[in-house]
VOPAGU-2260 file (C-alpha; in pm, 1 decimal, decimal comma):
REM VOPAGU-2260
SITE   aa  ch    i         X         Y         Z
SITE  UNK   A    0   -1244,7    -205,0    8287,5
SITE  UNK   A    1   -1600,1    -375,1    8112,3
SITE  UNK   A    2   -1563,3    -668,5    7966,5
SITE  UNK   A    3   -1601,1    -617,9    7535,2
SITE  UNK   A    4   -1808,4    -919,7    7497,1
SITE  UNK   A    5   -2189,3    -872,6    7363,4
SITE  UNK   A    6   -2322,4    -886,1    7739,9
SITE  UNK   A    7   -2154,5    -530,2    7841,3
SITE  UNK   A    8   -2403,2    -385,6    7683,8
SITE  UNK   A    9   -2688,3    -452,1    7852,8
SITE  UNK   A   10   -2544,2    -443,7    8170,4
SITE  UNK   A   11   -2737,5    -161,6    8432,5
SITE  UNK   A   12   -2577,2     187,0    8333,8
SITE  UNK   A   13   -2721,7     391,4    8637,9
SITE  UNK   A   14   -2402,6     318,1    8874,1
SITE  UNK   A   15   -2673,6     386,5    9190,6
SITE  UNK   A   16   -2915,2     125,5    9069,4
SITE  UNK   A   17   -2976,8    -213,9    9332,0
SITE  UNK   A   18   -2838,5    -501,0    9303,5
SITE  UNK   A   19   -3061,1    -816,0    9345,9
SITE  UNK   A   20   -3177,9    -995,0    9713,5
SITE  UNK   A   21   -2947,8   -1274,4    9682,1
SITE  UNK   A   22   -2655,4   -1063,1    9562,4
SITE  UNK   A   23   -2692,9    -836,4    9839,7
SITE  UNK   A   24   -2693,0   -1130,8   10088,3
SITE  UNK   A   25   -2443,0   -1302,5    9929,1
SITE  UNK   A   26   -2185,7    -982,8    9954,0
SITE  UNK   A   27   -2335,2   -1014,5   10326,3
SITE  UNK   A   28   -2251,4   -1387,0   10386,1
SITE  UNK   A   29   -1997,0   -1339,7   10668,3
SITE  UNK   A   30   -2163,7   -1137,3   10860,4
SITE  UNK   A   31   -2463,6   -1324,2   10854,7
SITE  UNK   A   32   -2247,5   -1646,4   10945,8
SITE  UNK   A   33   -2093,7   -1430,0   11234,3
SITE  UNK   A   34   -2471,5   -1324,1   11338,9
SITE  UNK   A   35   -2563,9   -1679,1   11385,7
SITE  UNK   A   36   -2257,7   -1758,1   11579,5
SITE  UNK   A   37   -2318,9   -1488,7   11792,6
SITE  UNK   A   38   -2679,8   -1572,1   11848,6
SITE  UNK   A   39   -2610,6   -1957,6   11868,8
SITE  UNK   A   40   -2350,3   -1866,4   12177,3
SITE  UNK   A   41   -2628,6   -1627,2   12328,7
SITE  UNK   A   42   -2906,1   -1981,0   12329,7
SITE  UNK   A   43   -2674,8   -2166,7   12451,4
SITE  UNK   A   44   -2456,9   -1991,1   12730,7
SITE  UNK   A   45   -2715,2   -1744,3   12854,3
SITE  UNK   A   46   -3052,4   -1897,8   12786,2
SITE  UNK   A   47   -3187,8   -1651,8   12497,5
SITE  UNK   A   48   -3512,2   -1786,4   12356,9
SITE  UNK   A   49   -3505,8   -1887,3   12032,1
SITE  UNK   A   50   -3800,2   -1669,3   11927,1
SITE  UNK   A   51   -3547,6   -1353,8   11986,3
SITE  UNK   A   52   -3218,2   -1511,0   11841,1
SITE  UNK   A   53   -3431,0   -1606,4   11533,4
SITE  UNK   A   54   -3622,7   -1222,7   11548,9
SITE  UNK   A   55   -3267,8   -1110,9   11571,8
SITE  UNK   A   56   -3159,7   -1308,8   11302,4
SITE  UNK   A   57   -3412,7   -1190,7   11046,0
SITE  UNK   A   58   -3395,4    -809,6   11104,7
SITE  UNK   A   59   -2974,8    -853,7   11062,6
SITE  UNK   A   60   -3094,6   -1017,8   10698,5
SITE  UNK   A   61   -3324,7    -770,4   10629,3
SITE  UNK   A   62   -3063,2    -457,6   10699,0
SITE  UNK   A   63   -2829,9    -680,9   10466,3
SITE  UNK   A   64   -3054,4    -663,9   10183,1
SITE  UNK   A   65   -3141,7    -350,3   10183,9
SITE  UNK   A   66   -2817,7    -189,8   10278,0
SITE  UNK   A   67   -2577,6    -200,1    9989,7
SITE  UNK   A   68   -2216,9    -387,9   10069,3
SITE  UNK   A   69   -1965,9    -198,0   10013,1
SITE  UNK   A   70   -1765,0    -436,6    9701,2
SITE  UNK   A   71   -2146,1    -368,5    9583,2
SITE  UNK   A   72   -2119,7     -69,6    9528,0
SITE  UNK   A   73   -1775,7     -87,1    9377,0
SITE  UNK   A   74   -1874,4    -357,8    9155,2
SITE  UNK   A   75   -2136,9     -81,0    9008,5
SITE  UNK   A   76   -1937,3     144,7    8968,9
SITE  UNK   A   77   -1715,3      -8,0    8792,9
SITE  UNK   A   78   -1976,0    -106,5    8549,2
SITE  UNK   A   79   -2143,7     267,1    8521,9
SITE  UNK   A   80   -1750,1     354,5    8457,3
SITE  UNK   A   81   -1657,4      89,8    8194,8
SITE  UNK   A   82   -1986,1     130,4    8017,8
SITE  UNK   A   83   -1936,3     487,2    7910,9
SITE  UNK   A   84   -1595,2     324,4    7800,5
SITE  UNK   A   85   -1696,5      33,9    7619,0
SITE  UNK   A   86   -1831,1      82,3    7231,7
SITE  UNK   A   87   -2266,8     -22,1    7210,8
SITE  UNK   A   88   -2352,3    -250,2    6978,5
SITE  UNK   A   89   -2437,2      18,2    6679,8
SITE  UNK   A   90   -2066,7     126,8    6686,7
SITE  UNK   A   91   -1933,6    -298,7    6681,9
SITE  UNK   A   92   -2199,1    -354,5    6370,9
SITE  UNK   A   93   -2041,8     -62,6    6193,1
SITE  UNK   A   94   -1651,6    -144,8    6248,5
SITE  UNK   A   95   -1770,5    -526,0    6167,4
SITE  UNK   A   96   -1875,9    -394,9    5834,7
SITE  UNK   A   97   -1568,0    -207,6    5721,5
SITE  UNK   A   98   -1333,1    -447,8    5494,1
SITE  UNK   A   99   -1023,9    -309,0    5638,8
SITE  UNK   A  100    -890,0    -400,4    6005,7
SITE  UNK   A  101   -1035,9    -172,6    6243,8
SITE  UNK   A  102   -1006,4    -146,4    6630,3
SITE  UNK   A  103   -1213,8      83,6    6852,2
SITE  UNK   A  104   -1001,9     218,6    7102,6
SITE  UNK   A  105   -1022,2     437,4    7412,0
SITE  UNK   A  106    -883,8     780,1    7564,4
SITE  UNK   A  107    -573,7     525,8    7675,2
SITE  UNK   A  108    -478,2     394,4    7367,6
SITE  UNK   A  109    -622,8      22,6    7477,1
SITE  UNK   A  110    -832,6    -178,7    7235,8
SITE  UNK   A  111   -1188,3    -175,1    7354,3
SITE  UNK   A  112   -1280,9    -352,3    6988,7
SITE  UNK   A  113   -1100,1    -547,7    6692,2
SITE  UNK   A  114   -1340,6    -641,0    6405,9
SITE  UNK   A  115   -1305,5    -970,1    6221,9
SITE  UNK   A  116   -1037,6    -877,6    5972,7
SITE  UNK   A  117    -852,1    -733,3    6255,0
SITE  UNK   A  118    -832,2   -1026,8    6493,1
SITE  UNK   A  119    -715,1   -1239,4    6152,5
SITE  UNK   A  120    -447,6    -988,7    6047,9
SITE  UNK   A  121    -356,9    -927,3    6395,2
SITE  UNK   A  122    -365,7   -1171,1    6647,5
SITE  UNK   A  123    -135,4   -1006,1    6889,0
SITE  UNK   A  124    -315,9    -701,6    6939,1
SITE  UNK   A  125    -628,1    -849,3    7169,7
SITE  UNK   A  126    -914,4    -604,3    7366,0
SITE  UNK   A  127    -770,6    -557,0    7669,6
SITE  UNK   A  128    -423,1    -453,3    7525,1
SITE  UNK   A  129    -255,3     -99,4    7464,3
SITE  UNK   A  130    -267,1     -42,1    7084,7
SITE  UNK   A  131      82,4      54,5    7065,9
SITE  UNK   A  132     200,8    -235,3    7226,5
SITE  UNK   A  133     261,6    -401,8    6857,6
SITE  UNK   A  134     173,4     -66,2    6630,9
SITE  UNK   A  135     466,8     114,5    6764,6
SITE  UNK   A  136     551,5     431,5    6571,9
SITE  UNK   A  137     614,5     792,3    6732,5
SITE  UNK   A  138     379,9     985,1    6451,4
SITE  UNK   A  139     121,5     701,8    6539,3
SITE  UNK   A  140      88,8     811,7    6901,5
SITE  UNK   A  141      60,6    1159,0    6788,1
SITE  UNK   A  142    -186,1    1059,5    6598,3
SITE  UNK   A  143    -395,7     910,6    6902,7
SITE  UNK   A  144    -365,5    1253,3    7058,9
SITE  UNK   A  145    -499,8    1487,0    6785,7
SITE  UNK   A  146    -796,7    1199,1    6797,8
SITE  UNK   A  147    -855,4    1283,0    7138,5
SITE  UNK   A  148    -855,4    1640,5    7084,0
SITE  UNK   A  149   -1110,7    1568,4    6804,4
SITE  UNK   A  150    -905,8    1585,8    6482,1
SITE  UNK   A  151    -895,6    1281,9    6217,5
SITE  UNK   A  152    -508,0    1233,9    6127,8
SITE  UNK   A  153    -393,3     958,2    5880,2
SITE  UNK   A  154     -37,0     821,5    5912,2
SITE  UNK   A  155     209,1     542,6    5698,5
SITE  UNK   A  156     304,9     256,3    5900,5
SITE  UNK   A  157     596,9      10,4    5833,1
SITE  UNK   A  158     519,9    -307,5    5976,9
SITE  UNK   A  159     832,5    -501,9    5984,9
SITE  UNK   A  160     736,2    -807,0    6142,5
SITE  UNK   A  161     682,4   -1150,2    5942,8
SITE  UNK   A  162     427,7    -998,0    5750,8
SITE  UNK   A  163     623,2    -687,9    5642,0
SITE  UNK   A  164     438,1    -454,2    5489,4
SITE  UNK   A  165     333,4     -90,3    5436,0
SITE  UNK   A  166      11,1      63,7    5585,4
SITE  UNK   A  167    -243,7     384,1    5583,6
SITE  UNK   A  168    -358,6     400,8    5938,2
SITE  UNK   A  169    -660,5     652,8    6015,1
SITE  UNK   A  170    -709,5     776,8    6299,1
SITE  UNK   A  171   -1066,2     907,4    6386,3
SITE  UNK   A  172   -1258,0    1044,9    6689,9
SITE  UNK   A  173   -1510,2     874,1    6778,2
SITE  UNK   A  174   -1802,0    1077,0    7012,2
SITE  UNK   A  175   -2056,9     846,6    7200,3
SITE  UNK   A  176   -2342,1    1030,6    7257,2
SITE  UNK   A  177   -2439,7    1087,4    7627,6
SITE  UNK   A  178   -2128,4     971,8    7755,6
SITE  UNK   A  179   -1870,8    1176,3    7902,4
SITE  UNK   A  180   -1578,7     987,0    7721,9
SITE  UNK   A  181   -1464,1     972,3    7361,2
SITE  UNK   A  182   -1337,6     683,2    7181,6
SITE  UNK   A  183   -1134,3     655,6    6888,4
SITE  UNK   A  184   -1148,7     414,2    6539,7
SITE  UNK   A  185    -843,0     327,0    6378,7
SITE  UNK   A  186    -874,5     131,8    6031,3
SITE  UNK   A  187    -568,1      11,0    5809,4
SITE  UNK   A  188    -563,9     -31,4    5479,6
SITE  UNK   A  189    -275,9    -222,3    5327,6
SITE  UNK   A  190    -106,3     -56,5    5108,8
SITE  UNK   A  191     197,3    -283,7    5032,0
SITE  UNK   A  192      45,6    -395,8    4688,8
SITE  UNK   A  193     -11,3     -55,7    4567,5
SITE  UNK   A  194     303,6      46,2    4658,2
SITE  UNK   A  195     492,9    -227,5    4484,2
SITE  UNK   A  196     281,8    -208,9    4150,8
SITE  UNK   A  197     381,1     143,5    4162,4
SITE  UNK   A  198     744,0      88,7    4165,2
SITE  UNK   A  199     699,7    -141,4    3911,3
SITE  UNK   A  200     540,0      86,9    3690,6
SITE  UNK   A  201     820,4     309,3    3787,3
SITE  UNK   A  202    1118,6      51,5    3672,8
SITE  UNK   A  203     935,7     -82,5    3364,5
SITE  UNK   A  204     906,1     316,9    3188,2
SITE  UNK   A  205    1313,1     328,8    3310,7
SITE  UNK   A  206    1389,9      21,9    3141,9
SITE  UNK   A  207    1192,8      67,4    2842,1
SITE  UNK   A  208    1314,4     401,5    2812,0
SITE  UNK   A  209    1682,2     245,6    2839,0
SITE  UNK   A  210    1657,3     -13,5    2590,0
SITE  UNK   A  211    1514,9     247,4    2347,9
SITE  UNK   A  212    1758,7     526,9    2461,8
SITE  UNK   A  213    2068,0     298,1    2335,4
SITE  UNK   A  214    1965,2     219,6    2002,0
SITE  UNK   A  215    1868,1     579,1    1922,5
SITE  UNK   A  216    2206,8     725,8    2036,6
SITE  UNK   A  217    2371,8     468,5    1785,5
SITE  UNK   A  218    2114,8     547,5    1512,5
SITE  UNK   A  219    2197,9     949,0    1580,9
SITE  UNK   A  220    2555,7     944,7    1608,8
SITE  UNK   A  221    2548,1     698,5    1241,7
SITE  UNK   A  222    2338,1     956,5    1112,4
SITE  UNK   A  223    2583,4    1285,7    1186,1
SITE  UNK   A  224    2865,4    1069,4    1087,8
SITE  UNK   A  225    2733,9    1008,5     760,0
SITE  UNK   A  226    2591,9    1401,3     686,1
SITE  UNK   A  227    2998,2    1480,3     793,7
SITE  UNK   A  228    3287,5    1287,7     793,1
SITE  UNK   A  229    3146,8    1007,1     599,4
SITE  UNK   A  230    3000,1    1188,2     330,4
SITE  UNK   A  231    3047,5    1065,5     -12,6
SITE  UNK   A  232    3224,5     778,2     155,6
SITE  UNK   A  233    3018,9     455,0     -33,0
SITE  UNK   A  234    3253,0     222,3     196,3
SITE  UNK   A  235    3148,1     380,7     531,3
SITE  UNK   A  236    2863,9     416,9     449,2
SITE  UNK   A  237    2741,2      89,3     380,9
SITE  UNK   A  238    2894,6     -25,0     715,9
SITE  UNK   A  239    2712,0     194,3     863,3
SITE  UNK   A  240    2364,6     159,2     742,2
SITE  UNK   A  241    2389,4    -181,7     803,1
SITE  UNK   A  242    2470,7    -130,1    1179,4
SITE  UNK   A  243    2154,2     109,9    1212,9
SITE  UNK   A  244    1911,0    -121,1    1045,6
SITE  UNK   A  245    2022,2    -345,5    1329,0
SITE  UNK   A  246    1986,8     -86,6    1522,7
SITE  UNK   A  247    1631,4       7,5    1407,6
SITE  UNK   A  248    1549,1    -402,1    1406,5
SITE  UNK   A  249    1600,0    -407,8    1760,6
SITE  UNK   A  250    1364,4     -86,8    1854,4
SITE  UNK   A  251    1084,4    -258,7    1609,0
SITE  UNK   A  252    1153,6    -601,2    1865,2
SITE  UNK   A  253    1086,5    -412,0    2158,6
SITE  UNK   A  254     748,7    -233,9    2092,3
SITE  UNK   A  255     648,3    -538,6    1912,9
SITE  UNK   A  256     744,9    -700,5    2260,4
SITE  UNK   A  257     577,1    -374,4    2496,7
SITE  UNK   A  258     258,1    -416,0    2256,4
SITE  UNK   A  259     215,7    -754,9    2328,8
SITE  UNK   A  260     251,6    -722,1    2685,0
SITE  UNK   A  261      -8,3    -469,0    2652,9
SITE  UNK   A  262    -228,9    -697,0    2441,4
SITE  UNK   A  263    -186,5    -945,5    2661,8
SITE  UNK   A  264    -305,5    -746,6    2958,2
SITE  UNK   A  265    -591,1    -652,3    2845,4
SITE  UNK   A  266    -754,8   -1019,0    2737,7
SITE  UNK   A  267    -588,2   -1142,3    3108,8
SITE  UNK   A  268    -978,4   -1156,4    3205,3
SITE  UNK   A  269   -1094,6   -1380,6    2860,2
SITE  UNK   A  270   -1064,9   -1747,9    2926,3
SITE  UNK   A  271    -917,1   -1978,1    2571,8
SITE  UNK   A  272   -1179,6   -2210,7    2444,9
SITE  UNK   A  273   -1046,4   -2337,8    2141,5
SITE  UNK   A  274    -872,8   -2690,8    2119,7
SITE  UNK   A  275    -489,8   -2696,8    2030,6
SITE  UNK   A  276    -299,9   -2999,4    1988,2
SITE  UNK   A  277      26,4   -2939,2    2120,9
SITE  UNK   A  278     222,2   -3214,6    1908,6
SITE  UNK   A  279     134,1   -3036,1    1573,4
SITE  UNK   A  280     224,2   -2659,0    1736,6
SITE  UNK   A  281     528,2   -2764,8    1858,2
SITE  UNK   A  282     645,6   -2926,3    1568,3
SITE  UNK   A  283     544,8   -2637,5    1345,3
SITE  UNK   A  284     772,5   -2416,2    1577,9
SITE  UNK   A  285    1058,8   -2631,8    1557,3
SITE  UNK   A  286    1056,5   -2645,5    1162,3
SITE  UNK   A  287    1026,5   -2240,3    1204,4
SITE  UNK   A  288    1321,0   -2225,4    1380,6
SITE  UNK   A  289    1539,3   -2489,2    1221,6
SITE  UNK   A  290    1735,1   -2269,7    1045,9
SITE  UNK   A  291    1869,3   -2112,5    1332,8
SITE  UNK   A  292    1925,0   -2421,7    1468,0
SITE  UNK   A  293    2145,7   -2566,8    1159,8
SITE  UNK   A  294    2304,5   -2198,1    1207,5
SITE  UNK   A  295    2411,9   -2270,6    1573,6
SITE  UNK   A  296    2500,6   -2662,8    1539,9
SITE  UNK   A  297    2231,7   -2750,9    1781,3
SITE  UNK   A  298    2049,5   -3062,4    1687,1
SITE  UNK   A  299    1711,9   -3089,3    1829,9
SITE  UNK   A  300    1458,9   -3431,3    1924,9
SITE  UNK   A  301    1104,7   -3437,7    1992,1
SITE  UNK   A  302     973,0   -3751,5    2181,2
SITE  UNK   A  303     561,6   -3714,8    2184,5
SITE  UNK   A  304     233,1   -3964,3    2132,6
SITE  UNK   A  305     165,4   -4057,4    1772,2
SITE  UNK   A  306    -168,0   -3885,6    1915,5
SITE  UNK   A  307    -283,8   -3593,5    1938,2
SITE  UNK   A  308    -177,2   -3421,0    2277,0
SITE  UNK   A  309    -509,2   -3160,6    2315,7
SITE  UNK   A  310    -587,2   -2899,0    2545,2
SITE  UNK   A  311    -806,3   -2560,1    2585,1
SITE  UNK   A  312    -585,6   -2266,7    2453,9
SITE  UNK   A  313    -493,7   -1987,5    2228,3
SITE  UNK   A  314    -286,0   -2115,5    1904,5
SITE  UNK   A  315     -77,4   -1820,4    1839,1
SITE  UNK   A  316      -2,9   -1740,1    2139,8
SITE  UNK   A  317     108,4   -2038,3    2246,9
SITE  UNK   A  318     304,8   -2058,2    1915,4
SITE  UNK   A  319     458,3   -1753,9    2072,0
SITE  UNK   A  320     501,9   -1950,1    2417,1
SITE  UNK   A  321     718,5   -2247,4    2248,1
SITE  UNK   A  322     926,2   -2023,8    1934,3
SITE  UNK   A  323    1058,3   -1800,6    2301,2
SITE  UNK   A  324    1119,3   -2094,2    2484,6
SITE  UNK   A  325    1248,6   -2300,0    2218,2
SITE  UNK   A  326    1484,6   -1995,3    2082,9
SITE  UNK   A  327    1600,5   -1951,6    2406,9
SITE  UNK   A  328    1730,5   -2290,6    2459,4
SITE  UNK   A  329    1851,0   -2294,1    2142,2
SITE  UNK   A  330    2046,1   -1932,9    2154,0
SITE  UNK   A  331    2133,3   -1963,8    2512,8
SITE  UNK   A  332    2189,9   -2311,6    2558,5
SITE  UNK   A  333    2332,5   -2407,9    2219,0
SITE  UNK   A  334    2702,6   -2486,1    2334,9
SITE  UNK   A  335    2605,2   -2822,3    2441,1
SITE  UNK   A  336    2497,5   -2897,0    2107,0
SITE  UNK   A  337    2112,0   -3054,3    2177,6
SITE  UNK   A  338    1767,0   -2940,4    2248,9
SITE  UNK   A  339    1512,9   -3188,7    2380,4
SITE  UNK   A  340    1181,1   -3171,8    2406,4
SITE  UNK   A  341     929,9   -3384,4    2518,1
SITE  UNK   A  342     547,9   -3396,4    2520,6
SITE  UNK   A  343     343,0   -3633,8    2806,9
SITE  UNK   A  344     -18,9   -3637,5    2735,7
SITE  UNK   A  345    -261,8   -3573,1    3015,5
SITE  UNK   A  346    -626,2   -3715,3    2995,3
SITE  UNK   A  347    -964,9   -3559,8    3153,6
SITE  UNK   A  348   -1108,2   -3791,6    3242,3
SITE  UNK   A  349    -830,9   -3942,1    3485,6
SITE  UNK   A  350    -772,5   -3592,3    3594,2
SITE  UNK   A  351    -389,9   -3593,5    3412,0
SITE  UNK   A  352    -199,4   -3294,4    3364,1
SITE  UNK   A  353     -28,6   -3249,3    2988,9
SITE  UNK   A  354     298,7   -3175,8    3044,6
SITE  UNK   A  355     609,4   -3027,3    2782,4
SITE  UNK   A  356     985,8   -3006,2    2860,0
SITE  UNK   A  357    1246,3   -2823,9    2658,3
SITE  UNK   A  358    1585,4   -2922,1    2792,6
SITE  UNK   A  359    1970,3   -2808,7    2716,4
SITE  UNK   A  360    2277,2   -2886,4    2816,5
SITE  UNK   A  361    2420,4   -2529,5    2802,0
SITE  UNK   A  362    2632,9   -2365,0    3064,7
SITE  UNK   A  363    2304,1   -2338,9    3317,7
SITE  UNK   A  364    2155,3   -2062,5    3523,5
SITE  UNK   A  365    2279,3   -2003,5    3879,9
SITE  UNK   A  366    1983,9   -2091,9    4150,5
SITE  UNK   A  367    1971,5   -1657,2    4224,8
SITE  UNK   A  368    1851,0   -1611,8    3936,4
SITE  UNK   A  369    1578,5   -1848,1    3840,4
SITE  UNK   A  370    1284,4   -1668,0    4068,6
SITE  UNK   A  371    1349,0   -1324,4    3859,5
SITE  UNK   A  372    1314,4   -1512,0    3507,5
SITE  UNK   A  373    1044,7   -1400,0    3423,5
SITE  UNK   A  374    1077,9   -1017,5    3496,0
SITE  UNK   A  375    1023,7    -757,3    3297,7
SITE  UNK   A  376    1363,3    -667,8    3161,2
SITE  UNK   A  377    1529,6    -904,5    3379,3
SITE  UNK   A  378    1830,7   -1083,0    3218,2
SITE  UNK   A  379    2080,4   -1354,3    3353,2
SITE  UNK   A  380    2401,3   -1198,9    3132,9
SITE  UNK   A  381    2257,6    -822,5    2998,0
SITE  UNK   A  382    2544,0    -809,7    2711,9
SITE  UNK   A  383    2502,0   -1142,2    2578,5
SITE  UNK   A  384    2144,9   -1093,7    2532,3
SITE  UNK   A  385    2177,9    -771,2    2363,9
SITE  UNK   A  386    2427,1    -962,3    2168,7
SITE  UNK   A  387    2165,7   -1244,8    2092,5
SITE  UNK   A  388    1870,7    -969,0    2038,5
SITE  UNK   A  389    1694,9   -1036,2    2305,6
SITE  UNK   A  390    1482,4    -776,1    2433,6
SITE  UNK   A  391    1426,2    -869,9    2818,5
SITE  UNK   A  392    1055,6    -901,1    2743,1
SITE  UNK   A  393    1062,9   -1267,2    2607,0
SITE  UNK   A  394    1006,0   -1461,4    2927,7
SITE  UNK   A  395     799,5   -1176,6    3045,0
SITE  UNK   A  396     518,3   -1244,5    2789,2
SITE  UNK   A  397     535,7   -1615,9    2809,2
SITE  UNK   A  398     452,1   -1589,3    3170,8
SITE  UNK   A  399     134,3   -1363,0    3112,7
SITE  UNK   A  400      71,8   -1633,6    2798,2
SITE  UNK   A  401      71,4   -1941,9    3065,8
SITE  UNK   A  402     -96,3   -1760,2    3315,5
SITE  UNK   A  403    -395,7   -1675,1    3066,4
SITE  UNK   A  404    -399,6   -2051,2    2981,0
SITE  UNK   A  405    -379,0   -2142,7    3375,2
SITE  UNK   A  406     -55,0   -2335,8    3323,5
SITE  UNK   A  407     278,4   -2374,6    3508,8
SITE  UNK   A  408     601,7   -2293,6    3480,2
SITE  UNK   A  409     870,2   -2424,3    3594,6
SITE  UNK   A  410    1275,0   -2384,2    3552,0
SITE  UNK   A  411    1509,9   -2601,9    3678,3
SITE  UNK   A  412    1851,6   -2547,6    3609,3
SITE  UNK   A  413    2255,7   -2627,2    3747,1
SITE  UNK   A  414    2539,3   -2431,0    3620,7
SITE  UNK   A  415    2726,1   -2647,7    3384,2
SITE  UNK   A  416    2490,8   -2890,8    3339,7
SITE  UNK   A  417    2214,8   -2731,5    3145,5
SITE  UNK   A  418    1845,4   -2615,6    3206,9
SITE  UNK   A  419    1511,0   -2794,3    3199,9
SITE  UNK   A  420    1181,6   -2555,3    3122,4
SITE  UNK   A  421     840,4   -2776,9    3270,6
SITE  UNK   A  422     526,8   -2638,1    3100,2
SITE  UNK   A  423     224,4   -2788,0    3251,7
SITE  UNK   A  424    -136,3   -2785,9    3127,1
SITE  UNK   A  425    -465,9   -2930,9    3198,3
SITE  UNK   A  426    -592,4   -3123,2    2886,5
SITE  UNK   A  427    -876,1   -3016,4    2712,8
SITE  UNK   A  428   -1217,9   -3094,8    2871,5
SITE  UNK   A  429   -1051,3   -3046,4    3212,7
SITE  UNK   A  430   -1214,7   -2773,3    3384,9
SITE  UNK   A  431    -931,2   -2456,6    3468,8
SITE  UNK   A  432    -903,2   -2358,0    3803,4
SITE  UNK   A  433    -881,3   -1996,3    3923,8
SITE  UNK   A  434    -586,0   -1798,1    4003,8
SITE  UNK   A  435    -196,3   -1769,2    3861,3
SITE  UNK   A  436     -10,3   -2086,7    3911,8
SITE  UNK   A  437     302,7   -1932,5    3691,7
């Protein structure tokens, strides 16, 4: 088998070509050494002159070199073999290019070739090694056979190893030109991501379609019940016009919710420039929603700088960030009776992160549950959040909100002892990084 390293290709391809002199004698080294033993024994036990034994000498060199060895001629062989095996240099540029892991294999199944992104996503499978030795799948080695027969097949792999995933695996013959043997490339393309924003899509139309599903039932039924039974019943009726206007309150919540999830979305790729001081937003909020606090006995404190706390954001939207967070803890936390929050200001030029904590001492969250928070539709107790109108869309938003801004969050929470929400931004005049930290 040729080696798959760069030199392999220029190495002689005419298996009946000569090897060098000093290979040829160097194949020949023990019978030259037996020669001169022979000759050396001749000198000295029967007199031969010199002038012969060295005459003698010479023409056995001579024959050597010009005589082939015999592990020569294997040795070339070998090479005229393994270079019709081994991909040239045109067909390693090309599979270097590709962005997807490709390997060039032979009529075995062994690797003659991995490209770059193949020996990173695939360390195991080295040249030298059969291909199915760590891509093992039954429709793959089919595959590998309709290649050699000259037909292009693409297959779904499911790679369960550490780095589970799902991939498209091509399959595609490969012809060398002059060369009696075919080879084949196989590329993967990763398909795991696709996949899973598919199913997403597929869960968030169920569950919208759900929450709207329930509401219109109600709103139906209340409707036939009041053109029949409850006609020209003032009594029932009220009752029940009051119980669809909740009902119709709720479906206005939601695709006020799946609009700004949409909006959202769509300005994911503009970067906030505006300053926003997070003392005066937050307080704002917390006067907006001191009603409902009064309502549900929950008495909230705000510790933060008699400064301004500034960074680079959206007002509104973080408005929207703090009322959900800050609603939540008071709706959902509110049987231990206190909200805190508190404000830490960062600083640019020291590098500081601004940091904001809304705390309760509520019932808690369980630790299953605190990775899916933020889920579309995902909810810790489904009836008491229906019960609270919530919508499942809350947390949802607040993550695409931070994520826009570049900011953590964070929930840390212990059943019966309450939860603490860490909201962490960098302070205005602090370049953003790149990339979702939520």
């Amino acid at each position: 088998m040729a080696s798959l390293d760069g030199p392999d290709d220029q190495r002689p391809q005419n298996g009946g070509e000569k090897a060098g002199l000093g290979t040829r004698l160097f194949d020949s080294r023990f019978v030259l050494a037996a020669a001169v033993l022979v000759l050396a024994v001749a000198v000295a036990a029967f007199s031969l002159p010199m002038l012969y034994a060295l005459a003698g000498l010479a023409a056995i060199a001579i024959a050597s070199a010009i005589i082939p060895h015999p592990s020569a001629r294997r040795r070339l062989a070998g090479q005229s073999a393994g270079a019709g095996m081994s991909p040239d240099a045109s067909m390693k540029s090309v599979t270097d290019a590709l962005l997807h892991p490709a390997f060039i294999l032979d009529h075995d199944g062994t690797v003659r070739y991995a490209n770059g992104e193949a020996a990173r996503r695939f360390p195991a499978t080295r040249p030298g090694d059969l291909f199915t030795l760590t891509f093992r799948s039954p429709e793959l080695i089919e595959a590998m056979r309709s290649a050699a027969a000259g037909k292009a097949v693409i297959v779904d792999y499911h790679d369960h190893g550490e780095d589970a995933g799902v991939y498209a695996i091509a399959v595609n013959p490969l012809h060398r030109a002059g060369s009696g043997q075919d080879l084949a490339l196989v590329i993967l393309e990763d398909m795991s991501e696709r996949q899973a924003i598919a199913r997403m899509r597929a869960d968030f139309v169920a569950n919208a379609s759900h929450e709207l599903r329930t509401p219109l039932a109600s709103l139906s039924g209340f409707i036939e019940t009041l053109q029949g039974p409850a006609r020209g019943d003032p009594e029932a009726s009220d009752r029940f016009l009051a119980i669809m206007r909740q009902q119709a309150e709720r479906m206005r919540r939601l695709i006020d919710d799946l609009l700004s999830l949409s909006r959202l979305e769509m300005r994911a790729h503009r970067t906030p420039e505006d300053r926003v001081d997070l003392v005066a937003t937050i307080r704002e909020v917390l006067d907006t929603l001191a009603p409902l606090a009064a309502e549900l006995s929950v008495e909230t404190a705000l510790d933060a700088p008699d400064e301004p706390v500034e960074i680079t954001g959206e007002r509104d939207e973080l408005v929207q960030v703090f009322e959900n967070l800050i609603e939540n803890g008071l709706k959902y936390g509110g049987s231990g009776g206190r909200l805190d929050i508190a404000i830490a200001a960062g600083s640019a030029g020291a590098g500081t992160a601004a940091k904001v904590t809304i705390r309760d001492y509520g019932p808690g969250i369980a630790p299953e549950h605190l990775p899916r928070l933020t889920e579309r539709f995902y909810r810790v107790d489904a009836e008491a959040s229906r019960e609270k109108q919530g919508t499942g869309l809350g947390l949802a938003i607040v993550k695409h909100i931070l994520t826009h801004h570049r900011a953590e969050l964070e929930f840390d929470s212990e059943p019966g002892v309450g939860t603490t929400v860490t909201l962490t931004f960098e302070p205005f005049g602090l370049s953003t990084g790149g990339g979702e930290k939520v």
